[in-house]
C-alpha positions as CSV (number, residue, x, y, z in Angstrom):
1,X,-13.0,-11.0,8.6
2,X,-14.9,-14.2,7.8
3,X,-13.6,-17.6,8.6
4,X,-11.1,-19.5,6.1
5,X,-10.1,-16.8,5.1
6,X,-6.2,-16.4,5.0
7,X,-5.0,-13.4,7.9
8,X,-1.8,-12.1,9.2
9,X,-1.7,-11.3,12.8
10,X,0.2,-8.2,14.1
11,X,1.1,-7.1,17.7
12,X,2.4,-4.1,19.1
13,X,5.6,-4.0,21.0
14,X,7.9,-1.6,22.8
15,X,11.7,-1.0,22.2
16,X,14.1,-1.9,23.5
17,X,12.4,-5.0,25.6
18,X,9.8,-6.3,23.2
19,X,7.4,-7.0,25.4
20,X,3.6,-6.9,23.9
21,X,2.2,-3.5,24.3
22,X,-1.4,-5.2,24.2
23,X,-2.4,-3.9,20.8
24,X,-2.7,-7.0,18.2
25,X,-5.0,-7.1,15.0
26,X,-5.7,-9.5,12.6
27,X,-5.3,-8.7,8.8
28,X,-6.1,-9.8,5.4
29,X,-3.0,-12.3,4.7
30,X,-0.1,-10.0,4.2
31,X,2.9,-10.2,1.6
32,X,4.4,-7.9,3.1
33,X,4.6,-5.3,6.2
34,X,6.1,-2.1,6.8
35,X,7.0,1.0,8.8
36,X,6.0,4.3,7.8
37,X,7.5,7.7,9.9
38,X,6.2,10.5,8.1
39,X,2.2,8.9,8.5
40,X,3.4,7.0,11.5
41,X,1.7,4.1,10.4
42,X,2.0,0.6,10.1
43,X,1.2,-1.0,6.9
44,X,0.4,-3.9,5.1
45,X,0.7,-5.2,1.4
46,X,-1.3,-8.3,0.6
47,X,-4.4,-9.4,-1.9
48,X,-7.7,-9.6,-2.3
49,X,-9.1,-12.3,-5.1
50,X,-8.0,-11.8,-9.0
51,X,-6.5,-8.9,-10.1
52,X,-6.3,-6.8,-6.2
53,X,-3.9,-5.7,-4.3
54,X,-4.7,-4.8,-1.0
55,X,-3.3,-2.3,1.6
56,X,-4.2,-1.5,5.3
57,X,-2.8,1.3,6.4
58,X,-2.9,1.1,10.5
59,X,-2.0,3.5,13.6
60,X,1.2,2.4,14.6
61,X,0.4,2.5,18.5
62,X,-3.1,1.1,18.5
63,X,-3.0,-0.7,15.6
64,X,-6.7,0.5,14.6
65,X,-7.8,0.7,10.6
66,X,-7.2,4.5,9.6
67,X,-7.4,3.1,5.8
68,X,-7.7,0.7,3.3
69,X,-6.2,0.9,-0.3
70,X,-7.2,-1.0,-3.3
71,X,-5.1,-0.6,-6.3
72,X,-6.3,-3.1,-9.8
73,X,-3.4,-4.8,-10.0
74,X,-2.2,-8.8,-9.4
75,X,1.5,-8.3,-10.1
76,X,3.3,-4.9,-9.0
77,X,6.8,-4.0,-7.5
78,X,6.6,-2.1,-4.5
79,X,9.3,0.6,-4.2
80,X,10.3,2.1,-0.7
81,X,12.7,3.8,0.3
82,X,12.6,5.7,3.6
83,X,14.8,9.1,3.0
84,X,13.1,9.3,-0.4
85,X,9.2,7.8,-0.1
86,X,8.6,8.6,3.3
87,X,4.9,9.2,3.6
88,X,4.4,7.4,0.2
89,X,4.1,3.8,-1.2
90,X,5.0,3.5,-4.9
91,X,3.9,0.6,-6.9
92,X,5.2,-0.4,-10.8
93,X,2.8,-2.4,-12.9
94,X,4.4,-5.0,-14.2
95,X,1.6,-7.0,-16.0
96,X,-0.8,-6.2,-18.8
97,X,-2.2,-3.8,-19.4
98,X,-0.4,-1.8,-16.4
99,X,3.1,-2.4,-17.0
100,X,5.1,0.6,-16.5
101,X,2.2,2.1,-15.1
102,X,3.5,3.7,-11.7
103,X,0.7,4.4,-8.6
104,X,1.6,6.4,-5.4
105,X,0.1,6.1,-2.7
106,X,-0.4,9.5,-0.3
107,X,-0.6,7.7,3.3
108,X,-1.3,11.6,4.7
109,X,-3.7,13.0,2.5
110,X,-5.2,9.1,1.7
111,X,-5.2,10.3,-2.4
112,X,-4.0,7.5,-5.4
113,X,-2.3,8.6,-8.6
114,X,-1.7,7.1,-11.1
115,X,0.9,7.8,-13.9
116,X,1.4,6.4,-17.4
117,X,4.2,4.4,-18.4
118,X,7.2,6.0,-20.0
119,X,6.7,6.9,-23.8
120,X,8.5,4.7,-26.6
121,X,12.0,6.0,-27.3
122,X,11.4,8.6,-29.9
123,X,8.0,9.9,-28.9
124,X,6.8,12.9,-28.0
125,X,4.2,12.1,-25.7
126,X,4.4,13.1,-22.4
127,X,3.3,10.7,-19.5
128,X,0.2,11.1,-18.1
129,X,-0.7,11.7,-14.3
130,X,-3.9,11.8,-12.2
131,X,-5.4,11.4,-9.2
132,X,-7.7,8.5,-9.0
133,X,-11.4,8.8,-7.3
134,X,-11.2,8.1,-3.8
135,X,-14.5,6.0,-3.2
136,X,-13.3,3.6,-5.9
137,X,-10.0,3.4,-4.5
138,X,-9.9,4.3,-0.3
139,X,-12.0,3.2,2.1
């Protein structure tokens, strides 16, 4: 992490007392940050220059690195929902030339796909899915 650069600080704490567990990291700034059970990890949503967003995907007791996710986007909606996405981060293009465009994220097996949007009413077409290449998109 080099200095001036915006960060996000996370620490590690037990239930019910809150009291620091010792673990704390510091982060690219972060938009948002969330809780995942199924990968038991801890994650963050935030980006990285034009046109990147930016997830860190930590263990949720050390708080060490397992991965980092880019995805080519600036403006996306994250969609989350614990019963149904567990294990899985789902983003929705919303800007040119993505929008519609759905990528899911696979905080197990680290894998991106991506998905095309819906087809116009009336088509035929059938969306198209694939998995993107990992050392373009996982580190």
């Amino acid at each position: 992490m080099r200095l001036g650069r915006r960060t996000s600080c996370l620490t590690a704490v037990s239930f019910p007392s809150m009291r620091p567990t010792g673990a704390t990291v510091a982060v690219d700034w972060a938009s948002a940050v969330l809780y995942d059970s199924k990968s038991t990890s801890v994650v963050t949503v935030g980006y990285a220059g034009m046109q990147t967003i930016v997830i860190h995907q930590l263990d949720s007791v050390s708080l060490q690195l397992r991965r980092r996710y880019r995805l080519p986007l600036s403006v996306a909606w994250l969609l989350h929902a614990t019963r149904v996405s567990d294990g899985y981060l789902i983003f929705v293009g919303s800007e040119q030339p993505w929008v519609g465009t759905i990528f899911v994220m696979d905080l197990q097996a680290a894998e991106i796909y991506e998905q095309d949007p819906p087809p116009a009413a009336g088509s035929r077409r059938r969306p198209v899915r694939r998995r993107l290449p990992r050392g373009m998109f996982v580190e």
